[in-house]
N, C-alpha and C positions, 0 to 999 in steps of 0.2 A: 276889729271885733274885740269887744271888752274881754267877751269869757264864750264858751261854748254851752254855759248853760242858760236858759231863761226863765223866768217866774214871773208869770202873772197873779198879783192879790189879790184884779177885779174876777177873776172867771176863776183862780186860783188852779190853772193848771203850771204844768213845768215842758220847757223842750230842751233834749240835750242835742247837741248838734255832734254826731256819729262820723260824718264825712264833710266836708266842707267841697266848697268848689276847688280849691287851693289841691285839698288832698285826692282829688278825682280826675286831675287836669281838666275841670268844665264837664266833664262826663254827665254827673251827679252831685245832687246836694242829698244826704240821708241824715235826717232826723228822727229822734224817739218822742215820742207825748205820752205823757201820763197827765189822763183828765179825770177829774171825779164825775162821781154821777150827775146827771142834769146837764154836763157840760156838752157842747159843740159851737157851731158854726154857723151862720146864715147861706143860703142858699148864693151860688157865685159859679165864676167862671175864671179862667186866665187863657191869657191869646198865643201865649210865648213859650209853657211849656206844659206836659205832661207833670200826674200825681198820681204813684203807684201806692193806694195804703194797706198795711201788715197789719192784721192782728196778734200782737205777741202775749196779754195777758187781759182777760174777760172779752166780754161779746163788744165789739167794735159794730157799729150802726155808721153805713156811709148810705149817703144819698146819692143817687148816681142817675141824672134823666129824668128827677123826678119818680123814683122807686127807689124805698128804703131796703137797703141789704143789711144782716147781722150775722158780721164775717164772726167766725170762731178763731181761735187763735192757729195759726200758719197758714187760714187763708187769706187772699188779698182780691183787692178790686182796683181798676187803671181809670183816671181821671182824663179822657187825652184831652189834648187844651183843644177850646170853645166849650169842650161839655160842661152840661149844669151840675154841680155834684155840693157836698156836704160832710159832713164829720160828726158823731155825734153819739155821747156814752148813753144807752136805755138803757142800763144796768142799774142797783143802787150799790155796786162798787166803783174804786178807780178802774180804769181801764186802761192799755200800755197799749203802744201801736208806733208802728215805725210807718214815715212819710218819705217817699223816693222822689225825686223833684229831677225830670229831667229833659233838658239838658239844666244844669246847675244852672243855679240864678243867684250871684253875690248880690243884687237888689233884694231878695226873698229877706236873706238873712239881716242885712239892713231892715228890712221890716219888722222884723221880729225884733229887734233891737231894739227899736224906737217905740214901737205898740207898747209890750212888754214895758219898758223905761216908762211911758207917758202915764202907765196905770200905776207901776211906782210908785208917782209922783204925784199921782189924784187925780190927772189930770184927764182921765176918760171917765165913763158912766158907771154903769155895774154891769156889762155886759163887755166893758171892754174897747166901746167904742170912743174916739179922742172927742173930746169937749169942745175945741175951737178947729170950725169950717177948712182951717187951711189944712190944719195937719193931720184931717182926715181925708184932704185930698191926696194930698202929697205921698198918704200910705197907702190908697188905691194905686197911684199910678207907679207909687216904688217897688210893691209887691203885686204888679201886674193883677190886681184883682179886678174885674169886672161885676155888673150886678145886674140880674134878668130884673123881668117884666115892669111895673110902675117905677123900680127903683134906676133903671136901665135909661129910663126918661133925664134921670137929674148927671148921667154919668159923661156925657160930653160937657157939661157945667164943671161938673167937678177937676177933670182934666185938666178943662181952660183955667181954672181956680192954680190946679199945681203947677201951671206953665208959671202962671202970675206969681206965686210963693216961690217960687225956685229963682224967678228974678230977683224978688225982695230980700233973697236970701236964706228964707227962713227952712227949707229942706235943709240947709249948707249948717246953719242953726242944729236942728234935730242929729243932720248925721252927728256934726263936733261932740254933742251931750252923750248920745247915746251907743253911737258906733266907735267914735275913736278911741 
């Protein structure tokens, strides 16, 4: 891992990384986000593990099941894995919130890595999403993300996509740029 901290220019948020897997023994992964207004998330799931999120500065908006909640700062809401959940500042300030990720996943933080890096580099949208097929597979299946309803249709495609990228190399690619 480059650095503990992350910056996004496309969604222009930041994530510091507070506990690492390393530092938790696999326990836990604890991160902070600071998002400006407007910002969040698409609607998602992961199989692998729980997301516990804090609100520590302004009204934090999570989706959770399909009901938007607007936790106040020290309260939180748990994500457990398969549920539909979200992220998402209704404020017209930044918003601060810490993310419990657990059991830790060093793939998460690889994700963060390479998402982050690839919008760096120009190479996603303005929302943040990667611009070339592979290596928006490759960051589904690295960061265990999942995607409900119409978009749940193309997500065994995309899978089979990162099996085939991960052959070609090109995961092996993104981690060398972004991670090591």
């Amino acid at each position: 891992m480059k650095g503990r901290v992350f910056e996004n220019p496309r969604i222009k948020d930041k994530v510091t990384v507070l506990e690492s897997h390393e530092d938790t023994a696999g326990e836990h992964l604890l991160v902070e986000v600071e998002m400006l207004a407007g910002g969040g998330n698409a609607w998602h799931y992961h199989t692998s593990f729980d997301e516990e999120f804090t609100a520590i500065e302004g009204v934090l908006g999570i989706g959770l099941n399909r009901t938007n909640l607007h936790l106040q700062p020290g309260e939180k809401a748990v994500a457990k894995k398969g549920e539909l959940h979200r992220f998402f500042n209704p404020g017209n300030s930044t918003v601060r919130f810490r993310v419990k990720i657990m059991p830790a996943r060093p793939s998460f933080l690889q994700s963060l890595c390479i998402g982050y890096g690839l919008a760096s580099d120009g190479l996603t949208n303005k929302k943040g999403i990667p611009k070339k097929l592979d290596h928006l597979a490759c960051l589904l299946d690295i960061s265990d993300t999942r995607l409900p309803g119409f978009l749940s249709l193309i997500t065994p495609y995309l899978l089979r996509r990162a099996a085939r990228a991960r052959k070609r190399g090109v995961e092996k690619k993104l981690l060398e740029k972004y991670w090591a």
